[in-house]
C-alpha positions in Angstrom: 10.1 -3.9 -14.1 10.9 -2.1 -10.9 11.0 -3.8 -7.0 8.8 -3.6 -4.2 10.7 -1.4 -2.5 10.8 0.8 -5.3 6.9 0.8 -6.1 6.9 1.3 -2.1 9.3 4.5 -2.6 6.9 5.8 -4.8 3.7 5.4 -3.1 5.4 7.1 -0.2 6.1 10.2 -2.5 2.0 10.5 -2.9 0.0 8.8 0.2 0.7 8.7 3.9 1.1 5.5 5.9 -1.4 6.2 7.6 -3.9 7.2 4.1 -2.4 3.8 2.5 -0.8 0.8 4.5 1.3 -1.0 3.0 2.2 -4.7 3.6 5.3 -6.4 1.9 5.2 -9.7 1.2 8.5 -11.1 -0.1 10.4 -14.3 0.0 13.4 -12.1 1.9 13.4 -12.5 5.7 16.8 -10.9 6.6 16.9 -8.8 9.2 18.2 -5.8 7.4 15.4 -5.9 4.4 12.7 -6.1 7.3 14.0 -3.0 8.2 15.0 -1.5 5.0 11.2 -2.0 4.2 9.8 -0.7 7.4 12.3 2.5 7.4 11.1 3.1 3.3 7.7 3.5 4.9 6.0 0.2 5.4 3.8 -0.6 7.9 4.2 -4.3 8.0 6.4 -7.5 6.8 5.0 -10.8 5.5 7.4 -13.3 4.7 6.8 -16.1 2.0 5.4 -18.9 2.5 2.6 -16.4 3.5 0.6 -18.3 6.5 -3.0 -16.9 5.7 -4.2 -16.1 9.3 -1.4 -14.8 10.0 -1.5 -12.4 6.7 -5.0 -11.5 7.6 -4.6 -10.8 11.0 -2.1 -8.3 10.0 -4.4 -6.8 7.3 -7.2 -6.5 10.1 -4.6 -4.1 12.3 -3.5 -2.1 9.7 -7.0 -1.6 8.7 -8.6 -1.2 12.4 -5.3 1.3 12.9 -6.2 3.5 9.4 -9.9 3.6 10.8 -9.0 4.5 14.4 -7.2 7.4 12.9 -9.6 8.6 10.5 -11.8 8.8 13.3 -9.9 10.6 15.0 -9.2 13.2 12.5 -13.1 13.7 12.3 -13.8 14.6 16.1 
């Protein structure tokens, strides 16, 4: 019963971008919720229809990014 920018919000409150990354995906492509998303702490945007490789490719960066970073944090 709450919105993704809320759930988002909350997450934020408890885990780092950089410990979770967080990828909307929402049918809303204005400008200002892209960046009402990415300034509540998001780390990317997907917009609905979700094109797959696309969605994936995105997933792959975040991911690479969070593991570039954790071994950093280990050196």
């Amino acid at each position: 019963g709450i919105s993704g920018s809320e759930v988002l919000r909350a997450l934020r409150e408890k885990h780092t971008s950089s410990e979770l990354p967080v990828i909307m995906v929402t049918a809303l492509a204005e400008g200002s919720r892209v960046a009402e998303a990415l300034d509540a702490g998001a780390n990317d945007y997907v917009t609905k229809p979700v094109e797959y490789t696309s969605a994936l490719a995105r997933i792959r960066s975040q991911l690479s990014r969070r593991q570039a970073e954790y071994e950093r944090k280990r050196q």
